[in-house]
C-alpha positions in Angstrom: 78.7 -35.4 173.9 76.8 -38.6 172.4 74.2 -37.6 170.0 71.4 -39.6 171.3 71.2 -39.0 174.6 69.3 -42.7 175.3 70.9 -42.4 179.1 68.3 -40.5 180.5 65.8 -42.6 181.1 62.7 -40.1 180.7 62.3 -36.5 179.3 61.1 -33.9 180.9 60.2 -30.4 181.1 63.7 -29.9 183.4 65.6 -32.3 180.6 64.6 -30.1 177.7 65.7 -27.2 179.5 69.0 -28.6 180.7 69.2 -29.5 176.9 69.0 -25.8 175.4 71.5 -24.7 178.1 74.1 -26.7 177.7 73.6 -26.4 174.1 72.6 -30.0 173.1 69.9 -29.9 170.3 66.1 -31.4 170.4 64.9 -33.5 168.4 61.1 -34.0 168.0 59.1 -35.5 165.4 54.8 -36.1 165.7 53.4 -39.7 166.1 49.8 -40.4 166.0 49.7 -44.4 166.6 51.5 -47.1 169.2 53.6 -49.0 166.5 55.3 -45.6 165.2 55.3 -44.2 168.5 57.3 -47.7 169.6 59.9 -47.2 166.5 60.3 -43.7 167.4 61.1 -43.8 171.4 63.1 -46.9 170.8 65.2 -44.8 168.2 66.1 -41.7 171.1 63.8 -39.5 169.8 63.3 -36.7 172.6 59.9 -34.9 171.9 56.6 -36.6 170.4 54.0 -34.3 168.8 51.1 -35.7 169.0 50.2 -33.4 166.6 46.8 -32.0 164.8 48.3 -32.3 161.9 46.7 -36.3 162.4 43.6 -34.6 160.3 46.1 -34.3 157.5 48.1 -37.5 157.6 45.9 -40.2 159.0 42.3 -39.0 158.2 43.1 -37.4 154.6 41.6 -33.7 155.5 42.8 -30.8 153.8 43.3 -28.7 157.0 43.8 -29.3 160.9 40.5 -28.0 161.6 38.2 -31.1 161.4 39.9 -33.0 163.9 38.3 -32.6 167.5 39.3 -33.4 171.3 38.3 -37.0 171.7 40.2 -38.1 168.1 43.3 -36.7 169.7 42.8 -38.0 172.9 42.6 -41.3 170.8 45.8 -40.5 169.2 47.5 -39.3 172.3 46.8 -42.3 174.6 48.0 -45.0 171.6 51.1 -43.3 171.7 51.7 -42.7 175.4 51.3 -46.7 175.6 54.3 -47.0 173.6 57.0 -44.8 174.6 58.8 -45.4 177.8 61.2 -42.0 177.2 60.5 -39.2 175.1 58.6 -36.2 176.5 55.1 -36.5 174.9 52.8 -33.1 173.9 49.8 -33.5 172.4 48.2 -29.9 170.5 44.6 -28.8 171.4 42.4 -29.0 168.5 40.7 -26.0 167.0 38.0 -24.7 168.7 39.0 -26.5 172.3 40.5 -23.5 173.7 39.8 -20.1 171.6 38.4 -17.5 173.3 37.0 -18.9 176.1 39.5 -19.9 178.9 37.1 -21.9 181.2 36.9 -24.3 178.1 40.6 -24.5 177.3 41.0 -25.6 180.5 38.4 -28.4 180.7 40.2 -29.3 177.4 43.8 -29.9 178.9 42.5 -31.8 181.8 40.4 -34.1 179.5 43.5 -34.9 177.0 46.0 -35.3 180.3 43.3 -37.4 182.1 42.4 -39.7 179.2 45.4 -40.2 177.7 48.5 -40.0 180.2 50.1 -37.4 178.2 52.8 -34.8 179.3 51.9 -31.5 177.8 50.0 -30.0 175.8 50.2 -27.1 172.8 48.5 -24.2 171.7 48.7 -22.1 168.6 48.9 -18.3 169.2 50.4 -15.2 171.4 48.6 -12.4 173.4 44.8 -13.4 172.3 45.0 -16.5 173.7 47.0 -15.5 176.6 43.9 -16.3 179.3 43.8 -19.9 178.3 47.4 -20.4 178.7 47.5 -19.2 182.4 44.1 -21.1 183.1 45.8 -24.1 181.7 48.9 -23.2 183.8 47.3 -23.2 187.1 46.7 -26.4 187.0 49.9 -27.5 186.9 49.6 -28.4 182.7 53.0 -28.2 181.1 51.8 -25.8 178.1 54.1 -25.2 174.8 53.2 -22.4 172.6 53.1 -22.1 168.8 53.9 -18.7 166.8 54.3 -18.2 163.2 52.6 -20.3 160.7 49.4 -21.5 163.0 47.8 -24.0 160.8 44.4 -23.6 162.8 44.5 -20.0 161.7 44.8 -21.3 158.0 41.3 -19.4 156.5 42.9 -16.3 158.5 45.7 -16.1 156.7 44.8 -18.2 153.4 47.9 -19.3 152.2 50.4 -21.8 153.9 53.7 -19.0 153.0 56.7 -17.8 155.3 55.1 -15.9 158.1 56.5 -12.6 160.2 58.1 -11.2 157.5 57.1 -7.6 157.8 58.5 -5.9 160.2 55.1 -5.3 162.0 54.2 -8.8 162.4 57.6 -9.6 163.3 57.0 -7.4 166.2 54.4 -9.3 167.6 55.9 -12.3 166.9 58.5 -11.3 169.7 56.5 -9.7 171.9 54.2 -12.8 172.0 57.4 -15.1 172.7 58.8 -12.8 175.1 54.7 -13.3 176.6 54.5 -17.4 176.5 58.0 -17.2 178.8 56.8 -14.7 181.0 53.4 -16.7 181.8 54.9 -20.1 181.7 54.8 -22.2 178.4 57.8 -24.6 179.2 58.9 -23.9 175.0 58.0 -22.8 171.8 57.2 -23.7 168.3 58.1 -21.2 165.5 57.0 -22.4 162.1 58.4 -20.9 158.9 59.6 -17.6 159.7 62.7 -16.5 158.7 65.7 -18.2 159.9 67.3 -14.6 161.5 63.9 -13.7 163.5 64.0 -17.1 165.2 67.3 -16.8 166.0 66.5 -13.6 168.1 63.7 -15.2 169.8 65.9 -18.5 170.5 68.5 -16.1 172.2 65.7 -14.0 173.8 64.2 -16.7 175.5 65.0 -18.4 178.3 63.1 -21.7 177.2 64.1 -23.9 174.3 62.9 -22.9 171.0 61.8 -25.7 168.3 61.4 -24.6 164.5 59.9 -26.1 161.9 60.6 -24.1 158.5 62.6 -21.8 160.9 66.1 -22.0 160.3 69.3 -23.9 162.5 69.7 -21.0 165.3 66.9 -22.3 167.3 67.2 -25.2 170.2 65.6 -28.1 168.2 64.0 -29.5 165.3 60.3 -31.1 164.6 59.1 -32.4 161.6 56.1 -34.4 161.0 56.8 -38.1 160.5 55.2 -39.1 157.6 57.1 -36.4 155.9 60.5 -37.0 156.7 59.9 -40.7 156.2 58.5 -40.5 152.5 55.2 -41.9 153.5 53.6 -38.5 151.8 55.0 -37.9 148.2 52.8 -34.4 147.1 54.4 -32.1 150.2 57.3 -30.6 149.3 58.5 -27.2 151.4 62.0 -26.4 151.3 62.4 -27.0 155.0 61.7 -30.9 154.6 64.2 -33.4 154.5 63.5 -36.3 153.7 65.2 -39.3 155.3 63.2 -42.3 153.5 61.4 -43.3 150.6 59.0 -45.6 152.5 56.1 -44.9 149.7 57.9 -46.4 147.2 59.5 -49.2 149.4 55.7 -50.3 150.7 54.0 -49.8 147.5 56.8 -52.3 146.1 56.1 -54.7 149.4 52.4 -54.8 148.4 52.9 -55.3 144.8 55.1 -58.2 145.3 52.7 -59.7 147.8 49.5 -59.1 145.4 52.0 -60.7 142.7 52.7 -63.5 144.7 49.6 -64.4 146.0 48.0 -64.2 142.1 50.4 -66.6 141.0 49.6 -69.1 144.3 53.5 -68.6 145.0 52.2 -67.3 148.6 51.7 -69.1 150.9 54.4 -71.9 150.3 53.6 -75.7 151.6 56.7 -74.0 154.3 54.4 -71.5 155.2 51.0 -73.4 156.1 50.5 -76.0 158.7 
């Protein structure tokens, strides 16, 4: 079985479920911009996250709550105009959805409207449970969130391994169990131990992505930036990183400031 499945020509909710059962892993990793969106679907990658998490990485915030619905639909529709293969979700911001269905609805239209995208995610289980099937009707592809949901940060003040108690855990399955039964086309568990996702992976019907939650589950997403080395400071124990990019650009641009100092750049070669 080749590793990067670059044969299909475009991923969809029926390819990522074709993937799980015959037990080829997904890969998914967030983009927030064309030209790493372009490196990313050229590479194989399956899923694109265009992820909240752009407050963090591209607009320097400390949380995901600043960000609202028409900066992601700005990030969603730069990436759609790059990739001509992977599946492309984009998550609702905070605020867009909670506790009012009506709303989360009018929300998902606008982002699949405006910006061409495939999907879209939500954070949470049985309390939001009237926005999914609103969403739903409409014929939105929704995939849900559980475990660590950044958006509920201030709830929980403090970024640490989630369902660990045996109560939460609970819930934590009984809302997966809940996001199949209604009709989120997959999941994303973040950092909760790697023995509770693996119930829910085999519990479930639908692929499974972690993040922070273990190899049983049906795929993997990181966030870019991270796994490339553009961000230095985050280090969680579930990262891996595959780069060293900061260092490699900060070296780039250090050599150019050199060179352009010294009147080495540009050469009589490169002017006209």
């Amino acid at each position: 079985m080749s590793v990067h499945r670059k044969d299909i020509k475009l991923i969809t909710t029926h390819q990522l479920q074709a993937m799980k059962e015959r037990g080829e892993k997904i890969s998914m990793l967030t983009a927030y911009d064309f030209s790493m969106a372009s490196i990313l679907d050229g590479a194989g990658i399956d899923v694109l996250l265009v992820g909240d998490s752009a407050s963090n990485v591209m607009a320097g915030h400390t949380t995901t709550l600043p960000i609202t619905l028409d900066q992601m639909i700005y990030h969603a529709s730069s990436v759609i105009r790059a990739v001509k293969r992977a599946f492309v979700v984009v998550d609702l911001p905070f605020g867009s959805y909670q506790g009012n269905s009506s709303e989360a609805l009018r929300s998902a239209i606008r982002i699949m409207k405006e910006s061409g995208a495939h999907g879209i995610k939500l954070e949470g289980g049985s309390e939001i449970k009237d926005s999914v099937i609103r969403i739903l009707s409409a014929g939105v592809p929704v995939m849900g969130h559980l475990g660590l949901t950044p958006q509920s940060i201030y709830k929980f003040g403090t970024y640490t391994v989630r369902a660990k108690e045996e109560q939460e855990a609970k819930k934590l399955l009984e809302d997966a169990l809940l996001l199949e039964e209604i009709g989120c086309f997959a999941l994303v568990l973040e950092k909760i131990p790697s023995e509770l996702a693996r119930q829910v992976a085999e519990g479930l019907r639908i692929p499974v992505i972690g993040i922070g939650a273990g190899p049983a589950v049906d795929g993997q997403v990181l966030v870019t930036h991270d796994l490339l080395g553009i961000t230095k400071e985050f280090k969680p124990r579930f990262l891996r990183r595959y780069a060293d990019l900061n260092d490699t650009m900060t070296k780039a641009v250090s050599e150019y400031i050199t060179d352009v100092k010294s009147r080495d750049f540009p050469s009589l070669e490169e002017a006209y």
